[in-house]
N, C-alpha and C positions, 0 to 999 in steps of 0.2 A: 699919448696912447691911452685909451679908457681902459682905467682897473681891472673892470671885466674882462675884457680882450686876454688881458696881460697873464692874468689867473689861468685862463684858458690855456695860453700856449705854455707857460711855468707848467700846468698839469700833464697838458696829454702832448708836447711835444715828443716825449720821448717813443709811445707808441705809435706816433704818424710817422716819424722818422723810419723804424722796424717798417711801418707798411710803405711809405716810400723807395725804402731800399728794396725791398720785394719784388716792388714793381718794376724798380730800374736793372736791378742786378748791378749797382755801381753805387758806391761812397760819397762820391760826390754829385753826382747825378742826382741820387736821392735828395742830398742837405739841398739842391738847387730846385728842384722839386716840394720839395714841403715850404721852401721859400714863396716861391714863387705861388703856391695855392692857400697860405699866411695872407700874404698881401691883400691878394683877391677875397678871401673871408675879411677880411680890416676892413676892404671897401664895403663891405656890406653887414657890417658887425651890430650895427643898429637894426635891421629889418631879422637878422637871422639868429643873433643870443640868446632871444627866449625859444627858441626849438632846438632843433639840435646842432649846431655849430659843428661839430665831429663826422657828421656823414656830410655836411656840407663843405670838407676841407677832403675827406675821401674822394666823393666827385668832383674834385675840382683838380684832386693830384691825378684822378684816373683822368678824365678829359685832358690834361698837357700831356702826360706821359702820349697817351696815343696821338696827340699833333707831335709832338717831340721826334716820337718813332716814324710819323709819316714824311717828316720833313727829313729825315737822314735818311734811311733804308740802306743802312749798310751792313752788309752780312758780316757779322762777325762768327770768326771760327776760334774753338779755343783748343791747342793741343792737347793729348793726355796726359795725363798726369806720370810724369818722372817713376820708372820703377826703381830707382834707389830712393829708402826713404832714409829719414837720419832715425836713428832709435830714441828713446825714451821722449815723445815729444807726443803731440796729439795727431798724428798722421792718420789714422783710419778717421777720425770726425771730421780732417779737414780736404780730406779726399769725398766724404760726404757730402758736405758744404758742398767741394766743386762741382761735385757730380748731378747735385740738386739746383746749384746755378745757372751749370750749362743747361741740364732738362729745360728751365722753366725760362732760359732765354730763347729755348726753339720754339714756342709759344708763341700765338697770335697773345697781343695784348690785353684782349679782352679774356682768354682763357686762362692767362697768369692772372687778370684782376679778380676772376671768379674765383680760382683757388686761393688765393691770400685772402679777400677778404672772407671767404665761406671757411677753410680752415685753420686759416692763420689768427685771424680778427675775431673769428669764430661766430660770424653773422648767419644769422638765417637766411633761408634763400628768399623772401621775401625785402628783406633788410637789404642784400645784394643786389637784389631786383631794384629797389631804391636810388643804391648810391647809385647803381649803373645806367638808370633808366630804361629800365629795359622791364620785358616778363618773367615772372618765373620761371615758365616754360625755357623762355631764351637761356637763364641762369643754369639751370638742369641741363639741358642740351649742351651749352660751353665746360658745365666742367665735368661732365659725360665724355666728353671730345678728349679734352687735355688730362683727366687720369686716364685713359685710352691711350694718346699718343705720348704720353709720362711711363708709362709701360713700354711700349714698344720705344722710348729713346733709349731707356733707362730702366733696364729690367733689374739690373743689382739693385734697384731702391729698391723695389716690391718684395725681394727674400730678405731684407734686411730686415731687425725690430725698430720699430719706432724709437728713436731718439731724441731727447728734450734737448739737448747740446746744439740742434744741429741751427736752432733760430739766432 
């Protein structure tokens, strides 16, 4: 494996992982996912090193995830959440987490990739426009869409205050 490559995944695996699992809403899904779009930048680690390697492993996790998702389509439903909680534990953060995972798994794929990477990854919408190939226009439009329908899933997130826990 070339040095560079190696430096590369040592650096920034840990935040392509965060954005993989974003995108999957799943642990393993995710590590399968960043695997899988590793690979695919190795094969091409000599044409893409000297630019940017990182938005090039971004679209390459956002393009599987959406073969991934077209090739299953299976609806998944997740119960509510248990109103016995156990006390002294982190139960409102992880009732957030849940509640932020189901939202952003009723999501078209493309309007969970806009929000992750626009304020997750904290890309501009130009940058977005990028990984996604897409316009900006389209970028504004999807996550116009999905804070809209992030609301209406999931109204408790919007009176809530912002939480740095919840990543």
């Amino acid at each position: 494996m070339s040095e560079s490559f190696h430096e590369f995944v040592v650096q920034r695996s840990p935040a392509l992982s965060r954005t993989a699992y974003l995108l999957t809403g799943d642990h393993q899904l995710a590590e399968d996912l960043l695997q899988s779009a590793l690979a695919r930048t190795y094969r091409h680690w000599r044409r893409i090193h000297g630019g940017d390697p990182e938005a090039y492993v971004r679209r390459a996790m956002y393009h599987q995830q959406v073969s991934w998702w077209r090739r299953r389509r299976v609806a998944e439903r997740l119960e509510a959440v248990p109103t016995e909680r156990p006390r002294d534990d982190h139960s409102d953060a992880t009732a957030l987490r849940l509640t932020l995972d189901a939202a952003l798994r009723r999501l078209t794929p493309r309007q969970r990739a806009v929000l992750v990477l626009r304020y997750y990854e904290d890309l501009t919408e130009a940058q977005v426009a990028e990984v996604l190939g897409c316009s900006i226009g389209t970028v504004k439009r999807h996550g116009h869409d999905a804070v809209r329908r992030l609301r209406a899933i999931a109204p408790e997130l919007v009176d809530r205050p912002a939480e740095r826990s919840v990543r």
